[in-house]
C-alpha positions as CSV (number, residue, x, y, z in Angstrom):
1,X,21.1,5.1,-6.0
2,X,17.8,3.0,-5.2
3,X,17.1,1.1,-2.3
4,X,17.8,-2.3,-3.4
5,X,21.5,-0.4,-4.4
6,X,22.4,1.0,-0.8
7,X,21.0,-2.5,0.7
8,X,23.3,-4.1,-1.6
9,X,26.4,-2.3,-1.0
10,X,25.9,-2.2,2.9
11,X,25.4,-6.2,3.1
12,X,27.3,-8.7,5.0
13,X,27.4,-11.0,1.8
14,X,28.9,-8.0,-0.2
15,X,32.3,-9.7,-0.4
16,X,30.9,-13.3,-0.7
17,X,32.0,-15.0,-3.9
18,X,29.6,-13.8,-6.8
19,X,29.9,-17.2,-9.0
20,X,28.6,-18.8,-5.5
21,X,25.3,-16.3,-5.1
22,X,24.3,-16.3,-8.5
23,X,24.5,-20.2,-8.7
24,X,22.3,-20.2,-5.8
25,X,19.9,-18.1,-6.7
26,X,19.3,-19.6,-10.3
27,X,19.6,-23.0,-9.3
28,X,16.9,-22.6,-6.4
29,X,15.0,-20.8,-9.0
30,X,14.8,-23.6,-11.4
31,X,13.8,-25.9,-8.7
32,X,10.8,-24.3,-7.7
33,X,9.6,-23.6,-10.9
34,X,10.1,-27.4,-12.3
35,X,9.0,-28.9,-9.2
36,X,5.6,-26.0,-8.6
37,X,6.0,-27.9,-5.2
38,X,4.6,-26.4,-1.8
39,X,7.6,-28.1,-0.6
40,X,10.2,-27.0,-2.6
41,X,8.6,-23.3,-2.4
42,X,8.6,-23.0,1.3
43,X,11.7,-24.5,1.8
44,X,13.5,-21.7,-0.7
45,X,11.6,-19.2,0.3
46,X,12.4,-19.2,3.9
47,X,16.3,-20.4,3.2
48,X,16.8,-17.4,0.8
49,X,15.0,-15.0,3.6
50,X,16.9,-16.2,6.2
51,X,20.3,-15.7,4.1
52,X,19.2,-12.1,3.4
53,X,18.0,-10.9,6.8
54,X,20.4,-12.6,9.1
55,X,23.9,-13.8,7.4
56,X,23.3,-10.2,4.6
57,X,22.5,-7.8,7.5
58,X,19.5,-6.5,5.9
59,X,16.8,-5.0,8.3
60,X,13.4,-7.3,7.8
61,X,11.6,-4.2,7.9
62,X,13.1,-3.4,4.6
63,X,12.9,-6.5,3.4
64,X,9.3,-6.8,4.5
65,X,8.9,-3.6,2.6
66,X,10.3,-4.5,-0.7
67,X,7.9,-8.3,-0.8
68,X,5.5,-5.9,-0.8
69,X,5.2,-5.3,-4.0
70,X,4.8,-8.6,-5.7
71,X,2.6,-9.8,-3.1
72,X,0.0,-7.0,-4.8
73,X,0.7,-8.2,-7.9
74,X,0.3,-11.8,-7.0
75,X,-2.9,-11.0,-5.0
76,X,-4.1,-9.8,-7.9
77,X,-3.5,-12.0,-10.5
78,X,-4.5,-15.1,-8.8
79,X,-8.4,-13.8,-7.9
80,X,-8.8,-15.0,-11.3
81,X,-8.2,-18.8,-10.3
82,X,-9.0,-18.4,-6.8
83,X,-12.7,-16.9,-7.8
84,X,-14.7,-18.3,-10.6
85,X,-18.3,-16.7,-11.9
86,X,-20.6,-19.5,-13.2
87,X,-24.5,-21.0,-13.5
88,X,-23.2,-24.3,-11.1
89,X,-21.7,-23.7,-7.6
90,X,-18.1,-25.4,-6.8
91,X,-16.9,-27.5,-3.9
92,X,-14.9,-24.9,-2.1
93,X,-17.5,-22.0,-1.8
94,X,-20.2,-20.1,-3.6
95,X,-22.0,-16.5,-3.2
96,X,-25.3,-16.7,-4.9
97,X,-25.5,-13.7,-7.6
98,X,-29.0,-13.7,-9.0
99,X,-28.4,-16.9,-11.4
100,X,-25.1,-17.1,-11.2
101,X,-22.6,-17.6,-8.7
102,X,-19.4,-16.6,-8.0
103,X,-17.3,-19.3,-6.8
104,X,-14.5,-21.5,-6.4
105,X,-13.1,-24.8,-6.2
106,X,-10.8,-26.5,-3.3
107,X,-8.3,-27.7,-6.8
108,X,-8.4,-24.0,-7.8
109,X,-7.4,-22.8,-4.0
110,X,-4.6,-25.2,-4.2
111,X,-3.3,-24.1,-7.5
112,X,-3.7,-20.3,-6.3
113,X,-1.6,-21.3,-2.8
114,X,1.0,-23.3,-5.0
115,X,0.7,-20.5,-7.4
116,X,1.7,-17.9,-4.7
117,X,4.2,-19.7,-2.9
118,X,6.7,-20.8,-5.9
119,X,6.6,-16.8,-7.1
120,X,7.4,-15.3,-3.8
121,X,10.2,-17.9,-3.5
122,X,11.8,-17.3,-7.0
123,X,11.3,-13.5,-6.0
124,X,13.1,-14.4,-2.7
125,X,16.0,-16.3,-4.7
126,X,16.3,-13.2,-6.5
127,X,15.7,-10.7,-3.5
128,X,19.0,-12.5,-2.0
129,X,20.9,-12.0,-5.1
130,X,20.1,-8.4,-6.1
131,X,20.6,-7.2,-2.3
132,X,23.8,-9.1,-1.8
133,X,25.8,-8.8,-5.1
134,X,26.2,-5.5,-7.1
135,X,25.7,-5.8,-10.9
136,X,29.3,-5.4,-11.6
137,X,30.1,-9.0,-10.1
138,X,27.4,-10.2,-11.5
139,X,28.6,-9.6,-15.1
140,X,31.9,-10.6,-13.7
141,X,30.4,-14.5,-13.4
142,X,28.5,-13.9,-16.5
143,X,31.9,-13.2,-18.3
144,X,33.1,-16.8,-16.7
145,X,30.2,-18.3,-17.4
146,X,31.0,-17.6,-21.5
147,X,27.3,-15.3,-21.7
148,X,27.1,-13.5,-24.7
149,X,29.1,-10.2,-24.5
150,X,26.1,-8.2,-26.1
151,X,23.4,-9.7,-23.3
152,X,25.8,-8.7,-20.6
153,X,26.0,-4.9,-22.6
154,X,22.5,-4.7,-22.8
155,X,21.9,-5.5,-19.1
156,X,24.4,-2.8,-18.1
157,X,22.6,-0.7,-20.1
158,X,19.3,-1.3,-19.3
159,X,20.7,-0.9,-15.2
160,X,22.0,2.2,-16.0
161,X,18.9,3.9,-17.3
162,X,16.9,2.7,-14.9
163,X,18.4,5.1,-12.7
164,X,18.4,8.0,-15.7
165,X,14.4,7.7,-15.9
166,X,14.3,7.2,-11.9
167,X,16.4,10.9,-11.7
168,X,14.5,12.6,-14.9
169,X,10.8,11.6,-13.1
170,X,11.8,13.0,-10.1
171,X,12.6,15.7,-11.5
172,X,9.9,16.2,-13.2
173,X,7.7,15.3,-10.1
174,X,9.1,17.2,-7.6
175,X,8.6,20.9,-10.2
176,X,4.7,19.9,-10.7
177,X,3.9,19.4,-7.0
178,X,6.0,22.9,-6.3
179,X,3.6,24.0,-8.8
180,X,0.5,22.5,-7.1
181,X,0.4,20.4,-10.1
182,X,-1.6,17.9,-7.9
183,X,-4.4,19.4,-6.2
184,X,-6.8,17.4,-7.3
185,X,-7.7,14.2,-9.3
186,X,-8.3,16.3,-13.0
187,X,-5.1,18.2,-12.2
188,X,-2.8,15.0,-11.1
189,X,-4.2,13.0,-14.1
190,X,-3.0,16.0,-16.5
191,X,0.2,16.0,-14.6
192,X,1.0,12.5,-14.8
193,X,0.3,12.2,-19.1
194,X,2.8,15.4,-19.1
195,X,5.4,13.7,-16.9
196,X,5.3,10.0,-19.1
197,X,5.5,12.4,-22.4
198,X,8.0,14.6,-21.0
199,X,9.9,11.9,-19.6
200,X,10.3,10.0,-23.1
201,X,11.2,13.0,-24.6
202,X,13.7,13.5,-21.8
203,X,15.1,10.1,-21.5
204,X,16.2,9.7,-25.5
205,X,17.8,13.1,-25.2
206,X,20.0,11.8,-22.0
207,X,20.7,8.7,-24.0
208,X,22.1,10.8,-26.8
209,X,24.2,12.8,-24.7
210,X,25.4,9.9,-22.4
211,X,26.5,8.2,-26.1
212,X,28.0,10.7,-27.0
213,X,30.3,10.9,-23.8
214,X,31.0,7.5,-23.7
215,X,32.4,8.2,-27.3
216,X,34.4,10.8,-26.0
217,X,35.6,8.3,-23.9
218,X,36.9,6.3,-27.1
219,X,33.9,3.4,-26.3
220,X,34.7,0.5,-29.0
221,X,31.3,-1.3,-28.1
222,X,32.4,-2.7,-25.1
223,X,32.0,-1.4,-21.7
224,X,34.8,-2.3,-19.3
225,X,34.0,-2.5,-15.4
226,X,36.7,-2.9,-12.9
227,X,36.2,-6.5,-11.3
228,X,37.3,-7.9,-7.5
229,X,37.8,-11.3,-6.7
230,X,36.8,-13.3,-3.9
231,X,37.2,-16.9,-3.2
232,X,35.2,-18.8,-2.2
233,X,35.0,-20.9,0.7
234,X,35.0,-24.8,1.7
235,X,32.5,-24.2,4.0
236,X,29.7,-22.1,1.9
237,X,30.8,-24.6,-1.3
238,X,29.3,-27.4,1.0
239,X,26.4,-25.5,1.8
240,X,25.3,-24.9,-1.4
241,X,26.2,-28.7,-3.1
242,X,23.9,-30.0,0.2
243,X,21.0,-27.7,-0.2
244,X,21.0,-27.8,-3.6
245,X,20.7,-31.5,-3.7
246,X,18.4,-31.5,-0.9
247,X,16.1,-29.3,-3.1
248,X,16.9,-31.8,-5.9
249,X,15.2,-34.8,-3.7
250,X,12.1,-32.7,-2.5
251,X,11.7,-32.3,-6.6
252,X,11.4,-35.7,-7.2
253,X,10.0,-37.5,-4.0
254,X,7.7,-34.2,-3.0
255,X,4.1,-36.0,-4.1
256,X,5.6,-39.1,-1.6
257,X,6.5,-37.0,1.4
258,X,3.0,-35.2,1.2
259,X,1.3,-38.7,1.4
260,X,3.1,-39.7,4.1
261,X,1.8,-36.7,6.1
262,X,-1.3,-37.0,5.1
């Protein structure tokens, strides 16, 4: 069981109504990515945090922990709008490079910020709804929601051998470093192309065998998962119709509230 797994199960939101999470989560989404408002972003961002840390139970040093991750990624891919090489310095700033320059633009700053700010809150919205609902109430709303029974089957699959490659690398990992398999950089860079082709070997035999013992266990294309329901409340129902059109009214009048600031 990973991380975001254990968080899950050990949350305070654990027996909120599913249909009520996911709804927030993919309406927030589609707000901030409509709207690419600074407004909007924030506003999600920190309501989706604040869910998860102090209504889910979920440490913010774990939290912290897993933003991590796409912060990297989104440090990285916005150098290429934040940072410009070219013959003609920009507004914003400029570093001299022979004849060229590199450089950037106050316009391209603000579409990196904006950039930046709506990913981390759509990876927030969904932060709140993969540490606070387990996957089986998730298909559980899907199935209400009339989704396609072979998306649902595919995400349960695909969930379930995310944890068959996670067990088969560390495996894997843990017999090469026993082995002093990584030493040194030549030795960890031969280690790491055996473990990926290993690991694909590996991984269709494990899918083989677990086919054939979901056979065994007369499969007839559908998996069945044991669902529990909880109601929802009057309470969190008016939360989420208030917020939501909040969000709605920062979508449209977001360019007139900025001007009024400014």
């Amino acid at each position: 069981m990973t991380l975001i797994d254990k968080l899950c199960y050990t949350s305070k939101l654990r027996y909120t109504n599913a249909g009520e999470k996911v709804f927030f989560s993919l309406a927030s989404l589609c707000f901030c990515i409509i709207s690419r408002s600074v407004l909007v972003a924030v506003t999600v961002f920190f309501t989706a945090s604040w869910l998860t840390i102090r209504k889910g139970g979920i440490s913010p040093l774990y939290y912290v922990k897993l933003m991590r991750i796409p912060c990297a990624f989104l440090m990285i891919s916005t150098i290429a709008i934040l940072v410009n090489i070219s013959r003609h310095p920009l507004n914003a700033f400029s570093i001299p490079f022979g004849s060229w320059y590199i450089t950037g633009s106050w316009h391209g700053i603000h579409q990196g910020i904006q950039l930046i700010l709506t990913a981390l809150a759509c990876v927030s919205c969904l932060y709140f709804l993969s540490l606070s609902t387990p996957l089986t109430d998730i298909i559980a709303v899907l199935e209400c929601w009339h989704i396609p029974w072979l998306i649902i089957e595919l995400m349960l699959l695909i969930y379930r051998f995310i944890f068959l490659l996670l067990e088969i690398a560390s495996s894997i990992s843990c017999s090469q470093h026993s082995r002093l398999g990584n030493k040194n950089f030549p030795t960890s860079v031969k280690s790491y192309a055996l473990l990926a082709s290993s690991l694909f070997i590996l991984s269709i035999r494990r899918a083989g065998n677990i086919y054939d013992a979901m056979e065994a266990r007369c499969y007839d294309g559908r998996i069945h998962v044991l669902k529990e329901q909880h109601p929802a409340r009057q309470k969190e129902i008016l939360f989420l119709i208030l917020f939501e059109i909040f969000l709605f009214f920062l979508t449209i009048f977001h360019t007139d509230i900025l001007e009024l600031w400014r």
